[in-house]
C-alpha positions in Angstrom: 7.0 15.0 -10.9 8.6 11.7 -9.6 9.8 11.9 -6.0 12.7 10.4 -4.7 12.5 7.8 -1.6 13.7 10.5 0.7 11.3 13.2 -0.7 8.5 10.6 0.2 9.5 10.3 3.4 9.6 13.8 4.3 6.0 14.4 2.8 5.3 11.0 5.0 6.4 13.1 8.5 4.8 16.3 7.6 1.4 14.6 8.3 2.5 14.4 11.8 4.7 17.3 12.6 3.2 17.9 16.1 3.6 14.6 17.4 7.6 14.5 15.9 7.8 18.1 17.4 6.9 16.1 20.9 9.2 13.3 20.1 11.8 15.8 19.8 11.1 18.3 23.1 11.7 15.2 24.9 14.8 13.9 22.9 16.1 17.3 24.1 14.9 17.2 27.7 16.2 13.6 27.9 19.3 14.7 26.2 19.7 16.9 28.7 19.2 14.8 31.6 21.1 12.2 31.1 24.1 14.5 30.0 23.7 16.2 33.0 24.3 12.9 35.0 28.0 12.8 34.6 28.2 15.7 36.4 26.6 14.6 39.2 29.1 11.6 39.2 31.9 14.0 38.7 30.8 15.6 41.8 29.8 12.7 43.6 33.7 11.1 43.3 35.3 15.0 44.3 33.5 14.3 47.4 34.6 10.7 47.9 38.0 12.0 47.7 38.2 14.1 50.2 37.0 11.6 52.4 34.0 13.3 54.1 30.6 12.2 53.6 28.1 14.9 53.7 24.7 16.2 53.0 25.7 17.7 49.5 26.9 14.1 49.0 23.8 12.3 49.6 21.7 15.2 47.9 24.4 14.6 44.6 23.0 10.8 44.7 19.5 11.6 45.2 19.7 14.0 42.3 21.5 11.1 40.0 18.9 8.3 40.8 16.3 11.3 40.2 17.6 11.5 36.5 17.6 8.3 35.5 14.2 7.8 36.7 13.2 11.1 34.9 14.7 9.9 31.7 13.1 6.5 31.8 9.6 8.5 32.1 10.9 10.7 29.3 11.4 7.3 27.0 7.8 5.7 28.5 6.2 9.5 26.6 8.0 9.3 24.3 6.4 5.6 23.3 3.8 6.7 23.5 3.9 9.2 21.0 5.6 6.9 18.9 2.3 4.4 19.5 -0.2 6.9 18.2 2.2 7.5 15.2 1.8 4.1 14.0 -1.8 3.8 14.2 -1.9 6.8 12.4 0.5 5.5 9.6 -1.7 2.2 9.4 -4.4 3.6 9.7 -3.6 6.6 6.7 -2.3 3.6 4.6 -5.4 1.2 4.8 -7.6 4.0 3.9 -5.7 5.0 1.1 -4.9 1.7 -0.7 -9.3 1.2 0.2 -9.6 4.3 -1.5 -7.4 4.1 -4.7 -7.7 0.4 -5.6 -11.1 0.2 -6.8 -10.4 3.4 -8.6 -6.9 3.0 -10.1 -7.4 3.8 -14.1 -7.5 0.8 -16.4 -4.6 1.7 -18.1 -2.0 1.9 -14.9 -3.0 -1.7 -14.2 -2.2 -2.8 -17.4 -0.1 -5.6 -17.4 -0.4 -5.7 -13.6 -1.7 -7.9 -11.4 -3.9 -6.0 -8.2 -3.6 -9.0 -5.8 0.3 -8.3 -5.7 -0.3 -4.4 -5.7 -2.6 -4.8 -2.6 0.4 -7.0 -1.0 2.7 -3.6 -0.7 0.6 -2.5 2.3 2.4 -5.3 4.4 5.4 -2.3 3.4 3.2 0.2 5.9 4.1 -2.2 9.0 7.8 -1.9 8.3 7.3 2.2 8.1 5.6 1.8 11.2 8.1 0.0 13.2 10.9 1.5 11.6 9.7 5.5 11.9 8.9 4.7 15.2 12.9 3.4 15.8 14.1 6.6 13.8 12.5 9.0 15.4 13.6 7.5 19.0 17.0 6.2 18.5 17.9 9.0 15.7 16.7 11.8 17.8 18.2 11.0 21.1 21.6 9.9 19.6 21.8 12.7 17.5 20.9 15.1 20.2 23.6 13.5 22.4 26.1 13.4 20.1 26.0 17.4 19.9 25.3 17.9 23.6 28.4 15.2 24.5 30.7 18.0 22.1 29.6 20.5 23.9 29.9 19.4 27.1 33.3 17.8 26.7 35.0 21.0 25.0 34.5 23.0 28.2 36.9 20.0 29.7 39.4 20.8 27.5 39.7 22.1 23.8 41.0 18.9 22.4 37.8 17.6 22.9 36.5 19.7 20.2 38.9 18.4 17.6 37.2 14.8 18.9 33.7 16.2 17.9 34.6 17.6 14.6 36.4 14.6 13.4 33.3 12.4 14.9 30.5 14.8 12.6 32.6 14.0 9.5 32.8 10.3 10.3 29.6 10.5 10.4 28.9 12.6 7.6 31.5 10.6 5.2 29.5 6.9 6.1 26.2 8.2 5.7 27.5 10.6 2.3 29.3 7.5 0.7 26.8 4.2 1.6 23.5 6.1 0.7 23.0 5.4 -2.8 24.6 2.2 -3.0 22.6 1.0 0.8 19.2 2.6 -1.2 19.5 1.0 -4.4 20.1 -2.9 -3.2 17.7 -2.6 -0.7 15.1 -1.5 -3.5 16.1 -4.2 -5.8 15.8 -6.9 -2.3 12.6 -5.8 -2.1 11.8 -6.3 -5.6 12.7 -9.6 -5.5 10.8 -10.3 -2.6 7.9 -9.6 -4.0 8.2 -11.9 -6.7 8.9 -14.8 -4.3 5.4 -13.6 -2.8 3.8 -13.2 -6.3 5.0 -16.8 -7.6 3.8 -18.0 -4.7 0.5 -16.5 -5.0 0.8 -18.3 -8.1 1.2 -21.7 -6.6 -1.4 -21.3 -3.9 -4.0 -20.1 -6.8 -3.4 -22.7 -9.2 -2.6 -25.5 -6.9 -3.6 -28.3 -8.7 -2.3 -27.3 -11.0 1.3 -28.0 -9.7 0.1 -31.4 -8.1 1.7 -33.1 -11.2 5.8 -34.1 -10.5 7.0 -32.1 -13.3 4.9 -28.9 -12.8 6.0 -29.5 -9.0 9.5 -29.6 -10.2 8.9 -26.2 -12.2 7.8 -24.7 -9.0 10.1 -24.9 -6.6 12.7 -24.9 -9.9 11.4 -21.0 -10.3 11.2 -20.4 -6.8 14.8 -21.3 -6.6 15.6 -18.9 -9.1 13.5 -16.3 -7.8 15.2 -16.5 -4.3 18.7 -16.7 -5.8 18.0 -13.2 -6.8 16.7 -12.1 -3.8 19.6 -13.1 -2.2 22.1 -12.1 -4.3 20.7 -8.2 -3.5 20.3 -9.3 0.0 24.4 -9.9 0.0 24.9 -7.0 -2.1 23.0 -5.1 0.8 24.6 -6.7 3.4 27.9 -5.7 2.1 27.2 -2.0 2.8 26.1 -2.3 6.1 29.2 -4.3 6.9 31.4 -1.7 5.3 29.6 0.7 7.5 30.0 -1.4 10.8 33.9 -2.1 10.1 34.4 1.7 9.5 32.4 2.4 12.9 34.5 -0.6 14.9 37.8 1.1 13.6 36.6 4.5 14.4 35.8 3.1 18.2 38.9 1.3 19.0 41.0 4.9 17.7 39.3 7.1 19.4 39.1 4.7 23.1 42.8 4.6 22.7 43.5 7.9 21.9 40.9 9.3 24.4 42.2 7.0 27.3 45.9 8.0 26.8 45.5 11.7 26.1 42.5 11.6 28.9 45.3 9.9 31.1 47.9 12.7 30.1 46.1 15.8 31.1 45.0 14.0 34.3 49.2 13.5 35.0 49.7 16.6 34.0 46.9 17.9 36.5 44.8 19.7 33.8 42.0 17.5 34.8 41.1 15.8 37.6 40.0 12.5 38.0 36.2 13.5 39.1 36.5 15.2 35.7 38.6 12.6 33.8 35.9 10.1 34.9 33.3 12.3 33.4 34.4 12.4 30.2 34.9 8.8 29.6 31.4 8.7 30.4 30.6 11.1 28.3 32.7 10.0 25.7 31.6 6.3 25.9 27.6 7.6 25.3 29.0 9.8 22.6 30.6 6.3 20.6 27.1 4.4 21.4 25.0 7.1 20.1 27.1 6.6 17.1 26.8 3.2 16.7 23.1 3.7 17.4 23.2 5.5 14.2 25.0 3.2 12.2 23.3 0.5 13.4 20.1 1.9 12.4 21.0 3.3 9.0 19.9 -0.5 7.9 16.0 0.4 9.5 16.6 3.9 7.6 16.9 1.9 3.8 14.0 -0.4 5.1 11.8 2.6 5.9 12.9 4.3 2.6 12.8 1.3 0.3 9.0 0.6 2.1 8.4 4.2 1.4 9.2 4.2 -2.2 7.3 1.2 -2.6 3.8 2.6 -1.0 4.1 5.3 -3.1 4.5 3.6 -6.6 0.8 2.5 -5.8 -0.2 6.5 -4.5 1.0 7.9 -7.9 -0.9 5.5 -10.2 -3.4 7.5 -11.5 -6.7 7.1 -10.6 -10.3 7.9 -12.3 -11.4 11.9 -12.0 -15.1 12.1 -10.7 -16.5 15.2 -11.2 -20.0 16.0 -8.9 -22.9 17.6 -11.3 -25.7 19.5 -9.2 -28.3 17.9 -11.9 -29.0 14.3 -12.4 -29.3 13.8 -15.6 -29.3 9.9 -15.2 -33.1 9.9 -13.5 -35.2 8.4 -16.1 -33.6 6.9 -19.0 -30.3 6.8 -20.5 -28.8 7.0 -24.1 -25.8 6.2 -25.1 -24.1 7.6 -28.2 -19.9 7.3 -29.8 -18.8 9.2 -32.3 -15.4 7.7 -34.2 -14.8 6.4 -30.7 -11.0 4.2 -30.7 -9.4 2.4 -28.4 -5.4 0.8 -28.1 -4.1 -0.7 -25.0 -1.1 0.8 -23.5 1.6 -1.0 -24.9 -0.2 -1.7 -28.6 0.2 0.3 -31.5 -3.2 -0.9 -33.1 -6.2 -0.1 -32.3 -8.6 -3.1 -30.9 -11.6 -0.4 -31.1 -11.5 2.0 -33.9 -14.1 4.5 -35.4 -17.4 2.9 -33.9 -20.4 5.4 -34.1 -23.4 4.2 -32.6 -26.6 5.2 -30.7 -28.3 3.0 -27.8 -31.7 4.2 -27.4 -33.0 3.5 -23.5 -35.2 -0.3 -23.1 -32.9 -1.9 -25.7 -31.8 -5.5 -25.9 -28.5 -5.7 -27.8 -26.2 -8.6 -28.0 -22.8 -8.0 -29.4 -21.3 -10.9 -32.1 -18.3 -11.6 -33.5 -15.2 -14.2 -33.5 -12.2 -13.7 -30.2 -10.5 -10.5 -30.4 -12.8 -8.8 -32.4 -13.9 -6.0 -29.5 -16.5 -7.3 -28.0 -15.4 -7.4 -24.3 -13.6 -3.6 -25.0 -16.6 -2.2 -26.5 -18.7 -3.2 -23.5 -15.7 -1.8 -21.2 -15.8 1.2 -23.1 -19.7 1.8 -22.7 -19.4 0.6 -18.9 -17.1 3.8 -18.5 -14.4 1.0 -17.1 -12.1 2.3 -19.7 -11.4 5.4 -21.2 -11.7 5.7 -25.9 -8.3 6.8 -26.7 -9.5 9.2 -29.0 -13.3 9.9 -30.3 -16.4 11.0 -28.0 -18.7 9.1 -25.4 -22.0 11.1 -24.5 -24.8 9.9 -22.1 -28.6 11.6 -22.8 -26.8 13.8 -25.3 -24.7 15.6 -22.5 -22.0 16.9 -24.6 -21.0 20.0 -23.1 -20.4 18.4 -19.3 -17.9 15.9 -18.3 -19.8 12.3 -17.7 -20.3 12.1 -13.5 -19.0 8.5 -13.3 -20.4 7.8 -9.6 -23.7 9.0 -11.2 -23.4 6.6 -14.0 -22.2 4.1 -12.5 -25.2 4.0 -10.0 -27.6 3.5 -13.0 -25.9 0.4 -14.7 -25.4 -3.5 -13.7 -22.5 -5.3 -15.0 -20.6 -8.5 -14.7 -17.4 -8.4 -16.3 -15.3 -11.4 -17.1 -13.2 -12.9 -14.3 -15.5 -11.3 -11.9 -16.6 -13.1 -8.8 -18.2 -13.4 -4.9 -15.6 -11.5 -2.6 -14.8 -12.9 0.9 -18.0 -11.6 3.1 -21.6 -12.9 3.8 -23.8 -13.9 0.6 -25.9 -10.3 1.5 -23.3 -8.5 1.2 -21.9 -9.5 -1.8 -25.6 -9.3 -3.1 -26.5 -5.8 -1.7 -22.6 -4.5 -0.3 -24.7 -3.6 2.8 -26.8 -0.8 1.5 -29.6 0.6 3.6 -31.7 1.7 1.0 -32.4 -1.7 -0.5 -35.5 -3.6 1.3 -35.8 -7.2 2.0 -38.3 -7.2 -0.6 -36.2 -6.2 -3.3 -33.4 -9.1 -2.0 -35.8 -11.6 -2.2 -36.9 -10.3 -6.1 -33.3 -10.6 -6.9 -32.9 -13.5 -5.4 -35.8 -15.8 -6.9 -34.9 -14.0 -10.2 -32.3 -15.1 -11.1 -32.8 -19.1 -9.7 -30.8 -18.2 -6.6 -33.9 -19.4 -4.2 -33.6 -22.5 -3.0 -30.2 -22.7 -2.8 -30.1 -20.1 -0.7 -33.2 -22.1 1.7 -30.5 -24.5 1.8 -28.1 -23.1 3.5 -28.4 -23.4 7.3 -27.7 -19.8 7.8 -29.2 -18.7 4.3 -28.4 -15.2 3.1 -25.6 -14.3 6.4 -23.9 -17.6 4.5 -20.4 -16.8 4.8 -18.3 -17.1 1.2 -14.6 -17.5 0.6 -12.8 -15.5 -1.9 -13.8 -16.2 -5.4 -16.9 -18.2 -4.0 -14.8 -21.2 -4.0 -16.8 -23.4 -1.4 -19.9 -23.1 -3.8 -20.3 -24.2 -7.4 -19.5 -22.1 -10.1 -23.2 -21.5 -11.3 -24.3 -20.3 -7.8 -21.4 -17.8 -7.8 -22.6 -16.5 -11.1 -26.3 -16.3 -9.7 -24.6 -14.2 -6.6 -23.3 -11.8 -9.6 -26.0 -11.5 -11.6 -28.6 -10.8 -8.1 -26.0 -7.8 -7.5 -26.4 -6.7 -10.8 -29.8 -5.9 -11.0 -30.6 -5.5 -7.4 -30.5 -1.8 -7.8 -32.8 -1.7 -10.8 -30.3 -0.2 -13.0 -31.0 1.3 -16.2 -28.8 -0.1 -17.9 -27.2 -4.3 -18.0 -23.7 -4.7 -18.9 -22.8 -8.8 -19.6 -19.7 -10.3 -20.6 -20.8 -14.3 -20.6 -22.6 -13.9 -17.6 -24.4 -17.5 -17.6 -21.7 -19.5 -19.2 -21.2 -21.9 -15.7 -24.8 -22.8 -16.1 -27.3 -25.7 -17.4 -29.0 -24.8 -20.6 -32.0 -24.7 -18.7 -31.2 -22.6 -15.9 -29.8 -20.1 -18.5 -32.7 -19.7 -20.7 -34.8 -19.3 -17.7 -33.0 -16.3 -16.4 -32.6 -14.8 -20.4 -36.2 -14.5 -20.5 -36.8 -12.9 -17.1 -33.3 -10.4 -18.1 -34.5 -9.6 -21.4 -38.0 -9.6 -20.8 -39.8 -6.2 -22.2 -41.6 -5.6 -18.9 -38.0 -4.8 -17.8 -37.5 -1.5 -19.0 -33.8 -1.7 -18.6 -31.3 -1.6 -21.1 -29.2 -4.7 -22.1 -26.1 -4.8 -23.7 -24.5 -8.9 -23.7 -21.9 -10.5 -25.1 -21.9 -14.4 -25.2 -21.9 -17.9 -27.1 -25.4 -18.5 -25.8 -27.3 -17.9 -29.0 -30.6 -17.7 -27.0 -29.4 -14.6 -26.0 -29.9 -13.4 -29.8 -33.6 -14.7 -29.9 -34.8 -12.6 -27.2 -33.0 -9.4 -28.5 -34.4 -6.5 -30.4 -30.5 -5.7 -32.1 -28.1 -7.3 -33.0 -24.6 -5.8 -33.4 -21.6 -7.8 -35.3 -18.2 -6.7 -34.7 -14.8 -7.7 -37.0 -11.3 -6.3 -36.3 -12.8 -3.7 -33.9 -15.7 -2.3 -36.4 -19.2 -2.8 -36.5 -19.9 -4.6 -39.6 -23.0 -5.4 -39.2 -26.1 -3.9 -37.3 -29.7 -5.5 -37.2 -32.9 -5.3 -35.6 -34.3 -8.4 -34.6 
């Protein structure tokens, strides 16, 4: 069931009900305190007008400097509190975008692009800053607001018409700008994240947009992009104005109206001026406390719209791994489909449809056929990176279990299309920092698959530190990189999507016969324009319109 922002938000402070229990104890204490201050003052002026100074007088002033200094400690705890709620809210959010991105199902990142849904946990530091200003400024105003009332109806009973007709001020702006103050601040942030995404764009494809014209395109959709934004900025703007108008009218009625009538009960000696003094104290923390809460009602759509954002990543569904006590990957692995099909989200047609086939373990199979015609899918499909739409997938003939996809996956090697080096040293892109793999089996990786003396070349060899997408090395070395992580671990099985398409004819055929060498008792399963590939294999399968039409042994 789809949750509303507030909902979220809620579910977001449960986590941390102790610490916002402690935030609040000390709201109150403050509260308190500093309410209790006017009092003091009160006091403090009765004496000054009778003209004596005293010890109660200078006790009075001891115990007013007291309480301000006890409320500033109060606010130094209650940052602190605040501080350890923020690294918990970062820290939460890191681990959960860590956790569900490389897991997110195919399907719900369809059509999506992951860079741009990684860039929503920049949302988590506006949560942070602004919870942290809720909790504070919300708290303590809201807690004076109702203590001020109090206090000032034992002053007189007018006073409790004042904090009556200041809850349903309050009540009426929040009531009447919620929906309207959500909803433009969504569709803000909406647009700010295309302006991010296009520029993404720009800063990928860069030369790309070198040319005048495509320059001229870019900043010509940029403009439009920010146009948006900031019509929905305006649009948002618009309610918090209304709101501050409505909170400056409010303020100058009730100053006049408190002075005069506070004026007229002190001439009519129903109050004195100790008191009268008092409660325009009171009454003036009272109005900031409110415009505290106004004021912040713009953080409170920040922290929703951030909210709502975080969790439209949370609820994408991600892949169910279920833990077997028997591994039944060990030794060798079969593959079988029955009537297996396959239709992306928003197609109709199926790109795989009834494909039956049986992969016995040690195979070399390389999958043919023109663009579009399933190869790439049906190597997805097998991979376990996508789900069939309808038919059945078994592994070793296990067709009463669900398929353990961390146990699968930890017996196959694949390179997928578009894959490449991620930011980090050339070992770990090679062996993601794995214990278990010696520095013998590196170097058999490495000098595999023609990595060697590239690597000899580099000043600090193998702790080489790569950009993103391997971009300060040539595009054949970055496929080496790929193709060392894919068999490093000895897999049972060899997914390729064109894995050697960035290199010399003869590199390629060099590392074709070491892959599908027979020694290697792993399984291969390739799709690529190399036809060398097809020499070296014992099947060959040929695919058309998502059907095998052809399947031979070599």
């Amino acid at each position: 069931m789809n949750q509303t922002p507030l909902q979220r938000f809620k579910n977001l402070l449960k986590l941390d009900k102790r610490d916002i229990s402690q935030i609040f104890f000390y709201a109150i204490f403050a509260g308190l305190v500093s309410l209790s201050l006017p009092l003091g003052i009160q006091a403090i002026i009765n004496l000054i007008q009778s003209g004596r100074v005293s010890t109660s007088w200078i006790v009075l002033v001891f115990v007013v400097v007291v309480g301000v200094a006890l409320v500033g400690l109060l606010s130094l705890m209650q940052l602190r509190i605040t501080e350890n709620l923020q690294q918990k809210i970062f820290v939460r959010s890191s681990f959960e975008f860590s956790y569900r991105l490389p897991k997110i199902k195919f399907e719900e990142l369809y059509n999506q692009y992951p860079p741009e849904i990684a860039n929503r946990f920049f949302d988590t530091l506006t949560i942070q800053k602004g919870t942290s200003k809720l909790l504070v400024d919300f708290s303590s105003a809201l807690l004076q607001i109702i203590f001020g009332i109090l206090l000032l109806s034992f002053y007189h009973s007018f006073f409790i018409f004042f904090g009556i007709l200041l809850l349903i001020l309050l009540y009426s702006i929040f009531k009447f700008s919620y929906n309207s103050g959500l909803n433009t601040s969504l569709k803000e942030s909406k647009y700010k994240y295309k302006v991010v995404g296009w520029l993404q764009e720009l800063a990928r494809n860069n030369f790309s947009f070198r040319k005048r014209d495509n320059f001229e395109f870019a900043l010509s959709k940029n403009n439009e992009l920010v146009n948006g934004y900031l019509e929905y900025r305006e649009k948002h703007f618009s309610v918090i104005k209304r709101q501050f108008i409505q909170l400056i009218i409010f303020k100058v009625i009730i100053t006049l109206s408190l002075l005069l009538i506070g004026g007229f009960l002190v001439l009519n000696q129903q109050m004195n001026i100790g008191q009268f003094v008092a409660a325009e104290i009171i009454i003036l923390l009272v109005i900031n406390s409110v415009e505290k809460i106004i004021v912040g009602l713009e953080t409170f759509y920040d922290v929703l719209t951030s909210v709502e954002k975080i969790g439209l990543i949370t609820d994408l569904k991600t892949e169910e791994t279920t833990i077997n006590e028997l591994n039944y990957c060990f030794t060798n692995i079969s593959l079988e489909t029955e009537n297996v099909k396959f239709k992306f989200p928003d197609s109709n047609d199926n790109v795989i449809q009834n494909i039956n086939l049986k992969i016995e373990p040690s195979e070399k199979i390389v999958l043919q056929g023109e663009n579009g015609s399933g190869k790439s899918t049906l190597i997805r499909l097998l991979s376990g990176l996508i789900e069939p739409t309808s038919g059945s997938f078994y592994i070793n003939d296990d067709t009463y279990r669900k398929i353990d996809l961390n146990q699968y996956r930890s017996h196959i090697g694949t390179i997928i299309q578009g894959e490449t080096p991620f930011e980090g040293t050339i070992r770990e892109n090679i062996t993601f920092n794995n214990p278990h793999i010696s520095h013998e089996d590196i170097k058999w990786a490495i000098e595999s698959v023609k990595l060697g003396s590239f690597i000899k070349s580099l000043p600090n060899g193998l702790d080489t530190k790569i950009i993103t997408d391997g971009k300060q090395m040539s595009s054949s070395n970055a496929q080496k990189i790929l193709l060392a992580r894919s068999i490093i671990n000895k897999p049972k099985i060899l997914f390729y999507e064109d894995p050697l398409d960035k290199m010399d004819e003869k590199t390629a055929t060099e590392i074709i016969d070491f892959i599908m060498n027979e020694k290697n008792n792993w399984t291969v399963i390739v799709s690529s324009k190399n036809d060398y590939w097809k020499q070296k294999s014992t099947r060959i399968l040929t695919l058309n319109s998502g059907t095998i039409i052809s399947d031979s042994k070599n």
